[in-house]
N, C-alpha and C positions, 0 to 999 in steps of 0.2 A: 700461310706466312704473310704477314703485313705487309707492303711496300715500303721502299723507303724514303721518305722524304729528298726533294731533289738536293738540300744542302747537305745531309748524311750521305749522301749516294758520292757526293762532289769529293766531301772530307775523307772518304773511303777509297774512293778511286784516287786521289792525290797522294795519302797514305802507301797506296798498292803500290804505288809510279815512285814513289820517293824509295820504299824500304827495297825495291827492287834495282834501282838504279847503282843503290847505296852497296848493296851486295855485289853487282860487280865490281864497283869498284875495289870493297874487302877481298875481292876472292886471290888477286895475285900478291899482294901483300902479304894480307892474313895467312894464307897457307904458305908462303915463303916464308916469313917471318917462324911463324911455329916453327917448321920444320928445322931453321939453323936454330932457334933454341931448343928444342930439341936433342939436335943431334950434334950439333957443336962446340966447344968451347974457344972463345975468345977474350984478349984483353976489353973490358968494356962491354962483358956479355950482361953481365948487372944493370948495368946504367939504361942496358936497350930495354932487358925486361922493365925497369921502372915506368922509362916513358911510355911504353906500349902500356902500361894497364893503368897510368896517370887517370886520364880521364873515368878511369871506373870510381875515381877516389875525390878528384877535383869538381866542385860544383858542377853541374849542366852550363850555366849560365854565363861561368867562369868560362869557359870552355868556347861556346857563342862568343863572347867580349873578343877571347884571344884570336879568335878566328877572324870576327870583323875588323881586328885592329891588323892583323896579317895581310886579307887579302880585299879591306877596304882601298877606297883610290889612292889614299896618301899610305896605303900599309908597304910593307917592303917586297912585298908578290899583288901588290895592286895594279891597275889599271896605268897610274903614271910612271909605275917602278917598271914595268915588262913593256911596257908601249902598245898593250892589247888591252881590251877590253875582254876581262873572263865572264862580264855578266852572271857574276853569282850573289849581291846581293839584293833580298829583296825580289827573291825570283825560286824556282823550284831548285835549279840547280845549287842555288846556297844550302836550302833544306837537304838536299843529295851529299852536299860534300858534310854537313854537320850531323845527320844522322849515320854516315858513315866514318867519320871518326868518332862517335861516339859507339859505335858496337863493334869496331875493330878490336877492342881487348877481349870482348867476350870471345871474336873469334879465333884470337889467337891462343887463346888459354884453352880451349875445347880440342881447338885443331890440334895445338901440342901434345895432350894425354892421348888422342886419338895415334899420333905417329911414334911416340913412347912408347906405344900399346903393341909396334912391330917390332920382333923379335929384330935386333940387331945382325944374326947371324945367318938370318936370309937372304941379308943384304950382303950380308960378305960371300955366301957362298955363290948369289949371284956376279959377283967381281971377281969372283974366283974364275968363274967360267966364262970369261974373258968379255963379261958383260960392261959398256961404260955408263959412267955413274949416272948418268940422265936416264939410260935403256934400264940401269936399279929401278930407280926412282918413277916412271913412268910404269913400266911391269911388274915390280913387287911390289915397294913400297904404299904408292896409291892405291892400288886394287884390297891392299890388307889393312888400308888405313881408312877406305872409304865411307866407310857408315858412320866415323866417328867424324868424318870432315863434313861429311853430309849434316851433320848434327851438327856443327859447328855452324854452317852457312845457314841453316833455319835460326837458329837462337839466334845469329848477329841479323838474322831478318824481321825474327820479334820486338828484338831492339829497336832495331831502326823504327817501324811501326810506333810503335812509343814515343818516341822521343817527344819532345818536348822543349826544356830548357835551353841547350845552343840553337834548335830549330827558331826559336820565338824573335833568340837574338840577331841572328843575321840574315833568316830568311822573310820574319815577320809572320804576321796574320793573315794574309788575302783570302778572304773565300775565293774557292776555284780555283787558285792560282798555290799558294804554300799552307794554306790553311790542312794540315794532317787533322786525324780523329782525333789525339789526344790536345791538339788549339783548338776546336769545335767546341770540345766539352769545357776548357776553360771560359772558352766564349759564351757559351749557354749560362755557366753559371753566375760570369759575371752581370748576364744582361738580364737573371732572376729567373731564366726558362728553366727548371730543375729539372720538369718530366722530360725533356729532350737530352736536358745532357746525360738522363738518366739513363736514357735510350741509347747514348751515344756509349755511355758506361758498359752497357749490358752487349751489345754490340762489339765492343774491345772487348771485354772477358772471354767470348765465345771463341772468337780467334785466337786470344792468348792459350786457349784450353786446348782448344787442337793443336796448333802449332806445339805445345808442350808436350800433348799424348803425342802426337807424330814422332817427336823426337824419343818419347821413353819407348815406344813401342818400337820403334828402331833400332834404338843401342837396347833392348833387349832381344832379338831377337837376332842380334850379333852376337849376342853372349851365347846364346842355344845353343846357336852355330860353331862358335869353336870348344864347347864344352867347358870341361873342369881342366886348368894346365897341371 
């Protein structure tokens, strides 16, 4: 297997550091999120799901803009509105919070069918038995929903991986610094290197593949498991 070039290695490792950071941050959200649309109804349950899968719908870039108009210095969560510096743009941490509101819809759409997918009635007859609703949710609900949350937190990892359009806008281009695989290969092609970004191409694809078999060989192999209902 070839080495890989120290700026590939750079873009890859940046990549790894961003989609990972990004997914913590989805993981309490995301999975709280799903789970009350899921299992709740409220006044205003419409309007939540809209803005949660907004971004799967609204430009990338759009997305970026709104972000650096937010929580640039003069934004209303900036630096002179809070009287802290968040140092998030123009830094990896910007790329962390804009890849992770960009794959937050995926995971909350994935996490939701995953927690749909538990019978209802486990959970009552856990309450039944003088279970509270946290001690449900921690020992039924999660344990019979896992493989589908599990799925969920690799797709919104793939995401983040990808991203691109908000990353570009508030985090920038740095090599080393915010430059992801998918600003590499823009950058290769704009600077006419085609066989590198080709590389950088072929390089994304392999990990989209895995990451995607990972996930189907997963949620099939939860299906085996609970058979035919």
């Amino acid at each position: 297997m070839p080495s890989l070039e120290p700026e590939t290695l750079d873009a890859l490792l940046v990549s790894l550091e961003v989609a990972s950071f990004a997914m913590l941050l989805d993981v309490v959200p995301g999975l709280g999120l799903a789970y009350l649309l899921a299992r709740k109804e409220w006044r205003g349950k419409s309007l939540v799901e809209t803005l949660v899968t907004l971004p799967l719908v609204l430009p990338p870039v759009a997305v970026g803009f709104l972000l650096l108009f937010t929580f640039g210095r003069e934004g209303p969560l900036g630096s002179r509105a809070l009287g802290i510096d968040l140092d998030l743009i123009l830094t990896w941490k910007g790329a962390v919070l804009a890849s992770a509101v960009m794959s937050l819809p995926l995971v909350v759409r994935t996490a939701r069918v995953a927690f749909e997918g538990v019978n209802p009635r486990l959970e009552s007859m856990g309450r039944s038995l003088g279970l509270a609703r946290t001690r449900v949710f921690l020992t039924i609900t999660l344990p019979l929903a896992r493989r589908g949350l599990f799925a969920a937190l690799v797709l919104g990892f793939g995401r983040a991986l990808g991203e691109f359009g908000a990353t570009v806008i508030i985090a920038g281009n740095i090599p080393g610094k915010t430059q992801t695989l998918a600003l590499a290969i823009f950058d290769n092609y704009q600077l006419g290197h085609e066989r590198e970004a080709l590389r950088l191409v072929g390089l994304t694809a392999v990990i989209a593949f895995l990451l995607i078999w990972f996930v189907e060989r997963l949620l099939a192999s939860g299906a085996e498991r609970e058979g035919p209902r």
